[in-house]
C-alpha positions as CSV (number, residue, x, y, z in Angstrom):
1,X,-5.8,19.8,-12.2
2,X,-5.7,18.2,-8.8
3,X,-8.7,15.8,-10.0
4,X,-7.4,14.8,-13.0
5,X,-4.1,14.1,-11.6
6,X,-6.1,11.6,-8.9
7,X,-8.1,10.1,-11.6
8,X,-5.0,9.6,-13.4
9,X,-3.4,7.8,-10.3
10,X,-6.3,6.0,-9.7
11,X,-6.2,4.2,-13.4
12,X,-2.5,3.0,-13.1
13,X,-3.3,1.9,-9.7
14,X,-6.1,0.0,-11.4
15,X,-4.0,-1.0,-14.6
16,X,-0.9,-2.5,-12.4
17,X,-3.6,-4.2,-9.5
18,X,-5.1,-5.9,-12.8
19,X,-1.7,-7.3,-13.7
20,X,-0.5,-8.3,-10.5
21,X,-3.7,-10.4,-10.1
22,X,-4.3,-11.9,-13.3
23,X,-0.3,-13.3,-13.3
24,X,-1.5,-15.6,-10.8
25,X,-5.2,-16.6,-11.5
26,X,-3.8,-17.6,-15.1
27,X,-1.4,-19.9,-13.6
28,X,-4.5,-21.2,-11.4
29,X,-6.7,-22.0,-14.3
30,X,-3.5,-23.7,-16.3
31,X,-2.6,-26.1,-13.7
32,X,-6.3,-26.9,-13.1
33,X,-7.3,-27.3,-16.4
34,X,-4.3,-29.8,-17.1
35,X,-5.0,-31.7,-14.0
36,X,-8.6,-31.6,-14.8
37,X,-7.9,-32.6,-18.4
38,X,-4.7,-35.0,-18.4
39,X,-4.8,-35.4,-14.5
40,X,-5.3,-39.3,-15.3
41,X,-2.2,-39.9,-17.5
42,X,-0.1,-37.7,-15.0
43,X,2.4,-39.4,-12.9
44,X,2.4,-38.7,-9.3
45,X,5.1,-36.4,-9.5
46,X,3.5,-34.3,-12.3
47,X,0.3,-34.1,-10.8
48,X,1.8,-32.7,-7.2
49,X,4.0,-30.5,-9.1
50,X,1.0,-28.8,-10.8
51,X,-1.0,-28.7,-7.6
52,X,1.9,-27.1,-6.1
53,X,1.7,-24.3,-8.2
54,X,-1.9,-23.7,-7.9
55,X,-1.4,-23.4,-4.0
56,X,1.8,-21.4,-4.6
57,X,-0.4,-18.7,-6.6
58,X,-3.3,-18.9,-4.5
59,X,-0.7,-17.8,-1.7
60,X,0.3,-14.6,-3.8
61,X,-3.5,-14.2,-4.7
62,X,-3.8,-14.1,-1.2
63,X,-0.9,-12.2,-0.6
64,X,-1.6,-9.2,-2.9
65,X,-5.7,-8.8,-1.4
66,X,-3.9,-8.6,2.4
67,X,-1.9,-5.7,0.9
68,X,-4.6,-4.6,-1.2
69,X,-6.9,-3.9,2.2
70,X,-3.8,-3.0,4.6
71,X,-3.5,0.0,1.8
72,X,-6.9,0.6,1.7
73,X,-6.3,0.9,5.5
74,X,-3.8,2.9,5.6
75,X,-5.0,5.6,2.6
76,X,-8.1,6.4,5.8
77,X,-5.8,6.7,8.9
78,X,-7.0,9.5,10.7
79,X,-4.3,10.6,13.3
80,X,-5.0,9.3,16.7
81,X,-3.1,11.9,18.6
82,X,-0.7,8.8,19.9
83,X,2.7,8.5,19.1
84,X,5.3,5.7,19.3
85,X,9.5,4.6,18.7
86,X,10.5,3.3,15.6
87,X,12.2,0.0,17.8
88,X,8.7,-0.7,19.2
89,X,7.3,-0.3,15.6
90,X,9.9,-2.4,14.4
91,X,9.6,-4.8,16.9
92,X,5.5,-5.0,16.9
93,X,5.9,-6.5,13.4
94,X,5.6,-10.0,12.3
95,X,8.9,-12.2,13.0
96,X,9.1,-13.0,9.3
97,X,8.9,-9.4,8.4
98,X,11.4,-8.0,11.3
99,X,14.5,-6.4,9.7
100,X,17.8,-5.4,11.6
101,X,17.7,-1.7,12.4
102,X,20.8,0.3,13.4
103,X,19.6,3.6,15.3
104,X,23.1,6.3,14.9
105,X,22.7,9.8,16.4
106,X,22.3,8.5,20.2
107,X,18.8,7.3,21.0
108,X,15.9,5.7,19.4
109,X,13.4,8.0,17.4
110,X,10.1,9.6,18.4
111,X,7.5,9.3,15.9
112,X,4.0,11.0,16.0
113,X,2.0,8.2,14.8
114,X,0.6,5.1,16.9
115,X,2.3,1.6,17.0
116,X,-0.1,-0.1,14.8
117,X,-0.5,2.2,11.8
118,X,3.3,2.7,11.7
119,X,3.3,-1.0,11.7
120,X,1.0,-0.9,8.8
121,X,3.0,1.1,6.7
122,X,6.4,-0.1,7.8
123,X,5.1,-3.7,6.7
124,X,3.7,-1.7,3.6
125,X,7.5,-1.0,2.7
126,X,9.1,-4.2,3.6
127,X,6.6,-6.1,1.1
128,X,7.3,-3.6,-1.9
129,X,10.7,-3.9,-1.3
């Protein structure tokens, strides 16, 4: 049944959201238990390594809740009766995120869906890519 089938989809979600997120809070508590616990005997090196990573995983901690709540987002769209072109999508996103887009067939594309929520999802694809 149709409910099943969501509360089937729902529990992977879950299972692979656990995952992704305790890959990184494990490294976390690592590094900050050795610092905390040999921190002392650690050469400079050692200890900036280790606090490295503990900022490196709090970035894809951080990472993973922005895409966490931009899917969240985009799961309640409701259509805004606006519409945009997949250059100005493309071009509305984040420099780091901007990818080079050929257009063939004469002519940029019409799309029924406003700027920012194409955005959304196009920034969606781009990160799980």
């Amino acid at each position: 049944t149709k409910l099943q089938a969501r509360s089937d989809s729902i529990q992977t979600f879950a299972t692979h959201v656990s995952h992704e997120l305790k890959s990184p809070l494990t490294a976390i508590q690592g590094a900050a238990e050795l610092l905390r616990d040999s921190g002392g005997a650690m050469d400079e090196a050692e200890r900036r390594r280790f606090s490295n990573n503990i900022v490196t995983d709090a970035g894809r901690l951080n990472l993973l809740v922005r895409r966490l709540l931009d899917l969240a987002r985009a799961e309640n769209l409701e259509p805004s009766g606006e519409s945009t072109t997949l250059h100005a999508a493309l071009a509305s996103l984040p420099i780091d995120t901007r990818l080079e887009a050929r257009l063939e067939g004469g002519g940029d594309i019409g799309l029924g869906i406003s700027s920012e929520n194409l955005g959304i999802v196009l920034a969606n694809l781009i990160d799980n890519s």
